[in-house]
Backbone and ligand atoms as CSV (ligand in chain L), in Angstrom:
chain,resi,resn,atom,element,x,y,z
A,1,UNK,N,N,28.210,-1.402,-45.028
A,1,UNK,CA,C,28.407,-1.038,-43.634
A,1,UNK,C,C,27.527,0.162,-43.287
A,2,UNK,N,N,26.954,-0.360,-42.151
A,2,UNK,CA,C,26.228,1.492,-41.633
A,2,UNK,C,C,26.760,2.143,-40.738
A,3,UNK,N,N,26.864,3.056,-40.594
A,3,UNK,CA,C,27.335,4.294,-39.868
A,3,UNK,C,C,26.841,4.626,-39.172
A,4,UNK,N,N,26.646,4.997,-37.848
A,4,UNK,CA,C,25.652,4.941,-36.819
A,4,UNK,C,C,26.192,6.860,-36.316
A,5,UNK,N,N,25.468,7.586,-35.427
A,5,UNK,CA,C,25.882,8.634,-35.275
A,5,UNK,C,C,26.119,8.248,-33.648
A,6,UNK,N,N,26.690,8.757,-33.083
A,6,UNK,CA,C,27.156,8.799,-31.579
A,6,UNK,C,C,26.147,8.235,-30.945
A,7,UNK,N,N,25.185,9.664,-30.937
A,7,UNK,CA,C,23.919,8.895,-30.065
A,7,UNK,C,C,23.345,8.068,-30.757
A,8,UNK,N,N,22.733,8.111,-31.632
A,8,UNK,CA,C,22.570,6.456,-31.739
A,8,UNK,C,C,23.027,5.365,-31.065
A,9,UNK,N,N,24.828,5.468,-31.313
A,9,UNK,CA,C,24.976,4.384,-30.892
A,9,UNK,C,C,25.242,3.946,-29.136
A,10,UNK,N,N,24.982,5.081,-29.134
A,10,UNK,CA,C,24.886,4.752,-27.213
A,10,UNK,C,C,23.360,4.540,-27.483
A,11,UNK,N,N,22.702,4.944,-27.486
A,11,UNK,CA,C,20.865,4.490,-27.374
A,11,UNK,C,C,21.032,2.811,-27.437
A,12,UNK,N,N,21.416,2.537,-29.151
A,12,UNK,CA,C,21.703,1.375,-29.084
A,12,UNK,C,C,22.267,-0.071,-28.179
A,13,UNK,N,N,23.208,0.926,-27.329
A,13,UNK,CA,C,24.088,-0.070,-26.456
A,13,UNK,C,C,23.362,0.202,-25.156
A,14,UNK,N,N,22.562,1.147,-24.730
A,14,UNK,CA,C,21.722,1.382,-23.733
A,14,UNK,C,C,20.543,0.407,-23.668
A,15,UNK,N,N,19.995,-0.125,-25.041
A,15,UNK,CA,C,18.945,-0.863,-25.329
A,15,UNK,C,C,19.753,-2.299,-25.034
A,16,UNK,N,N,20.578,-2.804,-25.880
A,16,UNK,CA,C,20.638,-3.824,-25.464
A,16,UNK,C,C,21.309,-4.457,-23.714
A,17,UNK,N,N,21.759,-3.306,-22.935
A,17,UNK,CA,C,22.287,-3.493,-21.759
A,17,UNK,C,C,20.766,-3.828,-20.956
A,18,UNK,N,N,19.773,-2.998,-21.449
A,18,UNK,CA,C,18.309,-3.045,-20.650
A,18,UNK,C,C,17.798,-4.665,-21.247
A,19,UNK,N,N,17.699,-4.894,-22.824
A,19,UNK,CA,C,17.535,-5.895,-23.294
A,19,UNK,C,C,18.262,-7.646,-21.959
A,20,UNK,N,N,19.524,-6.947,-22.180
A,20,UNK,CA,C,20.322,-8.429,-21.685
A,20,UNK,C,C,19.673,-8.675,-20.042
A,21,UNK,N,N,19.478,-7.747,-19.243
A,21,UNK,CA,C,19.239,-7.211,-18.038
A,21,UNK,C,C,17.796,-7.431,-17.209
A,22,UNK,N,N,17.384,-7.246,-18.072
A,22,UNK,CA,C,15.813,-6.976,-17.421
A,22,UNK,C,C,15.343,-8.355,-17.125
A,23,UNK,N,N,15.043,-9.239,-18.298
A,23,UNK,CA,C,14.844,-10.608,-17.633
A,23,UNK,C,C,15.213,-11.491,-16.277
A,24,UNK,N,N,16.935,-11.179,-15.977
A,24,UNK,CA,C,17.592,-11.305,-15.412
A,24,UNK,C,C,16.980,-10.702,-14.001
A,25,UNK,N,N,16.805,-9.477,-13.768
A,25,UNK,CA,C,16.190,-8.828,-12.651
A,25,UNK,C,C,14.611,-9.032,-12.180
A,26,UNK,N,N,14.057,-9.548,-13.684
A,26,UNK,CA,C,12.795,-9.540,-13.123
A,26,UNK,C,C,12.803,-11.662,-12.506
A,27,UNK,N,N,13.476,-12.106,-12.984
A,27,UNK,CA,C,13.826,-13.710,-12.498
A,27,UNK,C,C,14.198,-13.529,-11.017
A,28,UNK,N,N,15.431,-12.786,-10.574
A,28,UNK,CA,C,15.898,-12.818,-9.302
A,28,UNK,C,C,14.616,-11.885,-8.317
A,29,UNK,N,N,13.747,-11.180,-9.260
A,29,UNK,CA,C,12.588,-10.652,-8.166
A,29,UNK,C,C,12.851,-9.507,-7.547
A,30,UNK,N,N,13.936,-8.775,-8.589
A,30,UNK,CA,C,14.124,-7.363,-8.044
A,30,UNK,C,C,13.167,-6.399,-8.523
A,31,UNK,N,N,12.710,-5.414,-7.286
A,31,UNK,CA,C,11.891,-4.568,-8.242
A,31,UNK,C,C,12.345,-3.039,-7.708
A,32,UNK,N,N,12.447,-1.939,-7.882
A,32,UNK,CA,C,12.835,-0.702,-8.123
A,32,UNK,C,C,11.383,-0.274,-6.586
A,33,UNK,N,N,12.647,0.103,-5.431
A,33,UNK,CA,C,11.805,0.287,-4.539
A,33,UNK,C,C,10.451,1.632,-4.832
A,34,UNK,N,N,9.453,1.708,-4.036
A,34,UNK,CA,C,8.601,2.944,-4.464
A,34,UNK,C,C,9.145,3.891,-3.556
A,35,UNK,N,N,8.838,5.062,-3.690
A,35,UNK,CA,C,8.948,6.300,-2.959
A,35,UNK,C,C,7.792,6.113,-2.376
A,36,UNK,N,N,7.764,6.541,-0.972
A,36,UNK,CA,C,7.114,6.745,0.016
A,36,UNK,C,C,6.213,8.152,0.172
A,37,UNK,N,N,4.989,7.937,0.026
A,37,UNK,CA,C,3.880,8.668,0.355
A,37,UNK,C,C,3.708,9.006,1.637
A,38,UNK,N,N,3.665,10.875,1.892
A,38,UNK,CA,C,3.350,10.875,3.024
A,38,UNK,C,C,1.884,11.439,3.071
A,39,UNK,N,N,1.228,10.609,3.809
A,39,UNK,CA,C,-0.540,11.609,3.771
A,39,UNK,C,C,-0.926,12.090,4.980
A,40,UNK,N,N,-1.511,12.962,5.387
A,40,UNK,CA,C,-1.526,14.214,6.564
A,40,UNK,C,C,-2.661,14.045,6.519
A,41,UNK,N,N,-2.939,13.792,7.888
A,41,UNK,CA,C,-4.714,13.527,8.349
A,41,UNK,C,C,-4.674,15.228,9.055
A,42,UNK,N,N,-5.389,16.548,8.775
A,42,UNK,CA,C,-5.155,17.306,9.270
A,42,UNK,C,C,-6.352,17.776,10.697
A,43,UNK,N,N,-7.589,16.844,11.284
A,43,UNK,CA,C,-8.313,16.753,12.094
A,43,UNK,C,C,-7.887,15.648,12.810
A,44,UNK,N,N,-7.927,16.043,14.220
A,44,UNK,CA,C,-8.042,14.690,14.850
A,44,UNK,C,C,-9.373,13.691,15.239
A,45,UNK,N,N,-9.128,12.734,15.172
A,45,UNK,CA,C,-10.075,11.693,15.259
A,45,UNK,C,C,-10.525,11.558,16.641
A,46,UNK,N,N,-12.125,11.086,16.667
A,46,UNK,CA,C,-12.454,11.120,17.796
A,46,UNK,C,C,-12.332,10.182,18.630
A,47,UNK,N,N,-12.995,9.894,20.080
A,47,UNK,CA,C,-11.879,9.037,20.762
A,47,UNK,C,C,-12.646,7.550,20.198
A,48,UNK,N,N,-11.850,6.396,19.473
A,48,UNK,CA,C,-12.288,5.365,18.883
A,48,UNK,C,C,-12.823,5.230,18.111
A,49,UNK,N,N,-12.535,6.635,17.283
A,49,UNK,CA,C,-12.578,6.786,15.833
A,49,UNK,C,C,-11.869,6.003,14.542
A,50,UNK,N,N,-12.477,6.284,13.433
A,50,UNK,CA,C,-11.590,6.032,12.559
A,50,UNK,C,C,-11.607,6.744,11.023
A,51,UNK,N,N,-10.983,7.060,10.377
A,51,UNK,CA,C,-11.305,7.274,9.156
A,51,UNK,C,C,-10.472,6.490,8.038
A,52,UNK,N,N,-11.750,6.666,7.020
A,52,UNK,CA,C,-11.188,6.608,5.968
A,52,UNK,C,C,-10.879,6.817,4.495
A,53,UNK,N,N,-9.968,6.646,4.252
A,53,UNK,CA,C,-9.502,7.279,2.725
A,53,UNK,C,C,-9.371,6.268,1.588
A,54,UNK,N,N,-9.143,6.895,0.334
A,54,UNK,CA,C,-9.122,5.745,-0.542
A,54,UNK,C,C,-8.167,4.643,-0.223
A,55,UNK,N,N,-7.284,4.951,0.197
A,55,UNK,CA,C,-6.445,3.905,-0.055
A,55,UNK,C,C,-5.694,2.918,1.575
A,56,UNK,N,N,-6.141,3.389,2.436
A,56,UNK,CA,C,-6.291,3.023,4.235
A,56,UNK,C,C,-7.409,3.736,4.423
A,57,UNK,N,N,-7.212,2.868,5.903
A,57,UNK,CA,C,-8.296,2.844,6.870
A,57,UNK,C,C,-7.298,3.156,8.110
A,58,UNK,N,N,-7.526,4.374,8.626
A,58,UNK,CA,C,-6.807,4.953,10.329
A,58,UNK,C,C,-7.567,4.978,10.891
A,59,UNK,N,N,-6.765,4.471,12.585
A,59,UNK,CA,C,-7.840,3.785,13.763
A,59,UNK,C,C,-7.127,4.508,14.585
A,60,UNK,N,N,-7.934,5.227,15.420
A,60,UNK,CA,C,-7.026,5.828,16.979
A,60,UNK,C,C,-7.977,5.382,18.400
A,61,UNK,N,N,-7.358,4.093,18.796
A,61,UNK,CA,C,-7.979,3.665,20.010
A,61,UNK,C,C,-7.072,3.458,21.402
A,62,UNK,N,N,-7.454,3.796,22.375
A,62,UNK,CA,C,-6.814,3.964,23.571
A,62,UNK,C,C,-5.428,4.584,23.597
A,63,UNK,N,N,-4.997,5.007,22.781
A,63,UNK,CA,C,-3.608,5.751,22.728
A,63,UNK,C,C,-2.770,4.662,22.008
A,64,UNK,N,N,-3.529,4.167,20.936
A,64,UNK,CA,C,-2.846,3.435,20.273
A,64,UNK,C,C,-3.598,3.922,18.661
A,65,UNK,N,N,-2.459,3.854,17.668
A,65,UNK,CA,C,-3.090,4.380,16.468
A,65,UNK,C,C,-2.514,3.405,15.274
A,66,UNK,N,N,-3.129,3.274,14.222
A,66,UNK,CA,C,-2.601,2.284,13.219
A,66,UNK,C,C,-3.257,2.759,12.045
A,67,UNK,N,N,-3.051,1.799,10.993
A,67,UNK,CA,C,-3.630,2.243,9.643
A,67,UNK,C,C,-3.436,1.035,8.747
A,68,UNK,N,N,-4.355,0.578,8.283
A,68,UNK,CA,C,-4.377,-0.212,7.188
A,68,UNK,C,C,-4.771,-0.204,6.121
A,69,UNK,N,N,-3.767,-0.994,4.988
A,69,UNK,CA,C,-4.198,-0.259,3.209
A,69,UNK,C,C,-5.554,-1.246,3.165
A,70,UNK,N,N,-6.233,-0.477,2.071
A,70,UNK,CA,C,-7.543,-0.617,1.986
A,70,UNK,C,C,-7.725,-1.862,0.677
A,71,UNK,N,N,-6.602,-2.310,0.189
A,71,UNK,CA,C,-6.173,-3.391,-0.718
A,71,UNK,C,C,-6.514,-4.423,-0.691
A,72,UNK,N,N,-7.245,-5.319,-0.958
A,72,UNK,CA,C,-7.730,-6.806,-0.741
A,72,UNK,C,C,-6.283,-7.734,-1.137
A,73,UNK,N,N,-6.237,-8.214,-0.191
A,73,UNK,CA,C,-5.020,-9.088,-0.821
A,73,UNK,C,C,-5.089,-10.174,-1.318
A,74,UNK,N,N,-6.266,-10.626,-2.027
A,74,UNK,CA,C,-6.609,-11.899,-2.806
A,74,UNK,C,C,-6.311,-10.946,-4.409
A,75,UNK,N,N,-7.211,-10.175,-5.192
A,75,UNK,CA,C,-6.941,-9.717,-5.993
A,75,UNK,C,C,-7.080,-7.907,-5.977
A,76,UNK,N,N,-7.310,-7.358,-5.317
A,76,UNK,CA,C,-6.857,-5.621,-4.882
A,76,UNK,C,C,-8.325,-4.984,-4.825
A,77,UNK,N,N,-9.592,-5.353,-4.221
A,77,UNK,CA,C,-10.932,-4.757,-4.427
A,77,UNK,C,C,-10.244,-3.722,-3.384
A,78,UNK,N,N,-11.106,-2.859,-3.573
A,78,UNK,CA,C,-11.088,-1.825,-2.486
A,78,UNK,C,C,-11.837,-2.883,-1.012
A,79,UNK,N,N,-11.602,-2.408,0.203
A,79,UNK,CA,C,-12.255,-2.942,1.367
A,79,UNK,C,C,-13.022,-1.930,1.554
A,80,UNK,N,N,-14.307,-2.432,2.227
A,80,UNK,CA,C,-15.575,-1.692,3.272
A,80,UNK,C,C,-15.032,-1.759,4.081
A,81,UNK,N,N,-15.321,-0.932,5.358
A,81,UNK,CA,C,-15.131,-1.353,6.825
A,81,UNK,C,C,-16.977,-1.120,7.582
A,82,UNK,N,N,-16.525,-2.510,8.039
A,82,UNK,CA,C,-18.294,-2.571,8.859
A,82,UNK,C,C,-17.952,-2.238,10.519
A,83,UNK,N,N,-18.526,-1.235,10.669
A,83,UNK,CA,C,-18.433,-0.845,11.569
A,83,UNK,C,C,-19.134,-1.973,13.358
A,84,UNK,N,N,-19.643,-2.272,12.978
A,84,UNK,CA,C,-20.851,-2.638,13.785
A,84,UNK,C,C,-19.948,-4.296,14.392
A,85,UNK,N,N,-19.530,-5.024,13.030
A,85,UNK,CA,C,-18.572,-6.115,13.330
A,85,UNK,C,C,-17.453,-5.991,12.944
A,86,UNK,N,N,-16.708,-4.267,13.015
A,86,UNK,CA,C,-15.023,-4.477,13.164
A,86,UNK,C,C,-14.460,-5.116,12.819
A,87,UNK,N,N,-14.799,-5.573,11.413
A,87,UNK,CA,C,-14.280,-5.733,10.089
A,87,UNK,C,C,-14.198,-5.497,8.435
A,88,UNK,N,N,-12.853,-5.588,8.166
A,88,UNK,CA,C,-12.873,-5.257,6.481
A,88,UNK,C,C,-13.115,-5.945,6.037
A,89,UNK,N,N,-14.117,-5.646,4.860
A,89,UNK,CA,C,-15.057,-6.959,3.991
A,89,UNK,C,C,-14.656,-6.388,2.478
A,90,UNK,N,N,-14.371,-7.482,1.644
A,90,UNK,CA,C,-14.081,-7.579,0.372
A,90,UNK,C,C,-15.412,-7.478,-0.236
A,91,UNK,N,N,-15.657,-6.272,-1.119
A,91,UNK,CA,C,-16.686,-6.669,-1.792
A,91,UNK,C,C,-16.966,-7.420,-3.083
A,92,UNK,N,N,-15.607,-7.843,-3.298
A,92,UNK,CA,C,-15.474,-8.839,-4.769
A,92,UNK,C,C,-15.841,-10.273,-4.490
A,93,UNK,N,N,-15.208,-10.730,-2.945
A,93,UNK,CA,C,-15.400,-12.108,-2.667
A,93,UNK,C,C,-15.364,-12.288,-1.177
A,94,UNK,N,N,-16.040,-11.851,-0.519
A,94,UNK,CA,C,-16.273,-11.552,0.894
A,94,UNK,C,C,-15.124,-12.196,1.579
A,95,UNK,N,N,-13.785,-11.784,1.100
A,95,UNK,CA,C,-12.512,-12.169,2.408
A,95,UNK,C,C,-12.799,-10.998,3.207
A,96,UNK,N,N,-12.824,-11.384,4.462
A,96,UNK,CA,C,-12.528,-10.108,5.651
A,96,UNK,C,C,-11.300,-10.639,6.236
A,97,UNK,N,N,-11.364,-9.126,7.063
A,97,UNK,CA,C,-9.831,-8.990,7.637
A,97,UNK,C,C,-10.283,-8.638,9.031
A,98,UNK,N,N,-9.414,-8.738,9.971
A,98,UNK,CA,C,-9.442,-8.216,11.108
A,98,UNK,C,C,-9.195,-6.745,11.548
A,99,UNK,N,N,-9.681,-5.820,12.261
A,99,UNK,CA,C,-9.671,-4.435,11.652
A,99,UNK,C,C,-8.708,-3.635,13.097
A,100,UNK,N,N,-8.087,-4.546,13.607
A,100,UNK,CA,C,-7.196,-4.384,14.419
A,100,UNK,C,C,-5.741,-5.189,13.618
A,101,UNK,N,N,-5.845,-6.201,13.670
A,101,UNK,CA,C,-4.590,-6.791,12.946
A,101,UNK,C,C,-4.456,-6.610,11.740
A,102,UNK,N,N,-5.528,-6.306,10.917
A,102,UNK,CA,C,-5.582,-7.032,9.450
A,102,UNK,C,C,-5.534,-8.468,9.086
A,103,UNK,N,N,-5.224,-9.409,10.255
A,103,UNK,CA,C,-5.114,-10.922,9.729
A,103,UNK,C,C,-6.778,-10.816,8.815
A,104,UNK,N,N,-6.618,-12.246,8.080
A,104,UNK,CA,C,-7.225,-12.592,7.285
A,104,UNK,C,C,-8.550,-13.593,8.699
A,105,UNK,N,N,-9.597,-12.842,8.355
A,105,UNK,CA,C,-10.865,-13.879,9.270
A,105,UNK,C,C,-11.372,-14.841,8.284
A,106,UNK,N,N,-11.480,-14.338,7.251
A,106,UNK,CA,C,-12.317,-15.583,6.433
A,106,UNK,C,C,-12.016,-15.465,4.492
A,107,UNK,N,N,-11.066,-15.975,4.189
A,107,UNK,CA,C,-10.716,-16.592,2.752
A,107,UNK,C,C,-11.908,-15.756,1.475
A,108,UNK,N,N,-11.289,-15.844,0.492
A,108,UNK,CA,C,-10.246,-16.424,-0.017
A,108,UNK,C,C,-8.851,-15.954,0.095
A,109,UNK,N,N,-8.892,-14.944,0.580
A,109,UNK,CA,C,-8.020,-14.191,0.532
A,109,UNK,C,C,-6.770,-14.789,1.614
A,110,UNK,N,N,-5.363,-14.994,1.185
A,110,UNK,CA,C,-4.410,-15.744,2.422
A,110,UNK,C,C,-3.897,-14.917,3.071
A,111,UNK,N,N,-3.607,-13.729,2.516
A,111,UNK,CA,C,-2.342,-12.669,2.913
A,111,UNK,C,C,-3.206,-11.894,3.903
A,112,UNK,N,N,-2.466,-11.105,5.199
A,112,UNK,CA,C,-3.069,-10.184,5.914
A,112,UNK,C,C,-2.973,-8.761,5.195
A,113,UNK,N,N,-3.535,-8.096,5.717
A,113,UNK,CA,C,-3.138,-6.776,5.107
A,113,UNK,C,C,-2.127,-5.816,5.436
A,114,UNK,N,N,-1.983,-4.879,4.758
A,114,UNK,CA,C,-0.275,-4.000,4.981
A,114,UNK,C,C,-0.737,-3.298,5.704
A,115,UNK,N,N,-0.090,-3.340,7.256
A,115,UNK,CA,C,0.139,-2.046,8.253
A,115,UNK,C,C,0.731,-1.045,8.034
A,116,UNK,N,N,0.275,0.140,7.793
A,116,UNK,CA,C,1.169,1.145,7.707
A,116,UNK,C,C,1.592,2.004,8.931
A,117,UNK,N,N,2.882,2.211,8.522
A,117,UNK,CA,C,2.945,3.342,10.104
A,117,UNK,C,C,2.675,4.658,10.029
A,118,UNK,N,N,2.410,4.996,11.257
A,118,UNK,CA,C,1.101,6.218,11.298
A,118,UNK,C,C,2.095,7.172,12.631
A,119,UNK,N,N,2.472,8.512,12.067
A,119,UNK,CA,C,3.328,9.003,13.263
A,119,UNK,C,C,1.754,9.734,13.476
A,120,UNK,N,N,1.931,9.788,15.431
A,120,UNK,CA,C,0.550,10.416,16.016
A,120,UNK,C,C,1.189,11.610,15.981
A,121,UNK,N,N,0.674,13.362,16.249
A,121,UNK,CA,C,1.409,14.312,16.495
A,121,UNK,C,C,0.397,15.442,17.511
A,122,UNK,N,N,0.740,15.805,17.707
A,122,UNK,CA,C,-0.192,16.880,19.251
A,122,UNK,C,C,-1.026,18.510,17.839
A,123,UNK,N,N,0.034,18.322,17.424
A,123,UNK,CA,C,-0.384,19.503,16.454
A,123,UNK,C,C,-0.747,19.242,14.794
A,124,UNK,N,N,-1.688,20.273,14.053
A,124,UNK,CA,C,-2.103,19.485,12.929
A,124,UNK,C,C,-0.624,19.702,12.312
A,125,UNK,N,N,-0.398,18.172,11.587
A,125,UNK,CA,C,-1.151,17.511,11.112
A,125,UNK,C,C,-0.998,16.389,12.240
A,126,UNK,N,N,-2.452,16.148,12.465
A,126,UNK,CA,C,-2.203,15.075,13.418
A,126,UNK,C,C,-2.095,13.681,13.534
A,127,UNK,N,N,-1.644,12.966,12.069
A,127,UNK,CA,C,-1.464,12.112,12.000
A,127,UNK,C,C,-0.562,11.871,10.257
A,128,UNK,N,N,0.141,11.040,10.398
A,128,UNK,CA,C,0.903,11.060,9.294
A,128,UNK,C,C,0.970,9.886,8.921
A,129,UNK,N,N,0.479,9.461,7.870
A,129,UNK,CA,C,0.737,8.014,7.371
A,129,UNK,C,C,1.441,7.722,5.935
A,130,UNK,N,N,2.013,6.651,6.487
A,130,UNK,CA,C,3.025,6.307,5.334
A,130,UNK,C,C,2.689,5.475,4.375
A,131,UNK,N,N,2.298,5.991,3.094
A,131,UNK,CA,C,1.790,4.989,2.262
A,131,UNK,C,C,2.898,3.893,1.022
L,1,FES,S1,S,-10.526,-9.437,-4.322
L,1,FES,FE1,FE,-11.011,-9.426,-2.244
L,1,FES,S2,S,-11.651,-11.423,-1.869
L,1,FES,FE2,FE,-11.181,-11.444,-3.950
């Protein structure tokens, strides 16, 4: 017989509760929500501007403002944004996106891209996006 010491044997029973469990959660498609990124644009953009950062692209046009992740949603390239035809272009496999909606203009890619919300604010920081 072995003798286990306390902790041990909770570790032990901790392991197999994660053991019995995890399959189970990752089948039903649960996943452990993320914490929310806040990123602070601290200049304001000019009028029909946009910038961007690694990971979105923020647009402030007519008193309307948005932000989209910069994620390819076929397999995750970073996106260009072409300015000239106001769209995001994949540089892995030329899916673009629409740079107002994010819908998908041209494959392979199916999924649109993630809108993020963007609080506007009068004072820096003047824009806040939620990643
Ligand atoms: S990763 Fe963007 S189109 Fe394939």
């Amino acid at each position: 017989m072995i003798l286990l010491s306390p902790k041990r044997r909770i570790f032990l029973h901790s392991l197999w509760i994660f053991v019995l469990f995890y399959p189970i959660m990752r089948f039903i498609g649960y996943t452990i929500p993320k914490k929310p990124v806040y990123v602070k644009i601290a200049a304001p953009l000019p009028v029909g501007g946009y910038q961007l950062t690694s990971d979105f692209i923020l647009f402030d046009r007519d008193d309307n403002c948005w932000a989209l992740s910069r994620k390819c949603t076929h397999l995750g390239c970073k996106l260009h944004y072409s300015e000239t035809r106001e769209i995001l272009e994949c540089p892995c496999h030329q899916s673009q996106f629409n740079s107002s909606t994010g819908e998908v203009v041209k494959g392979p890619a199916k999924r649109s891209l993630t809108l993020l919300p963007v609080e506007k604010r009068e004072t820096s920081p003047y824009y806040i996006v939620t990643t």
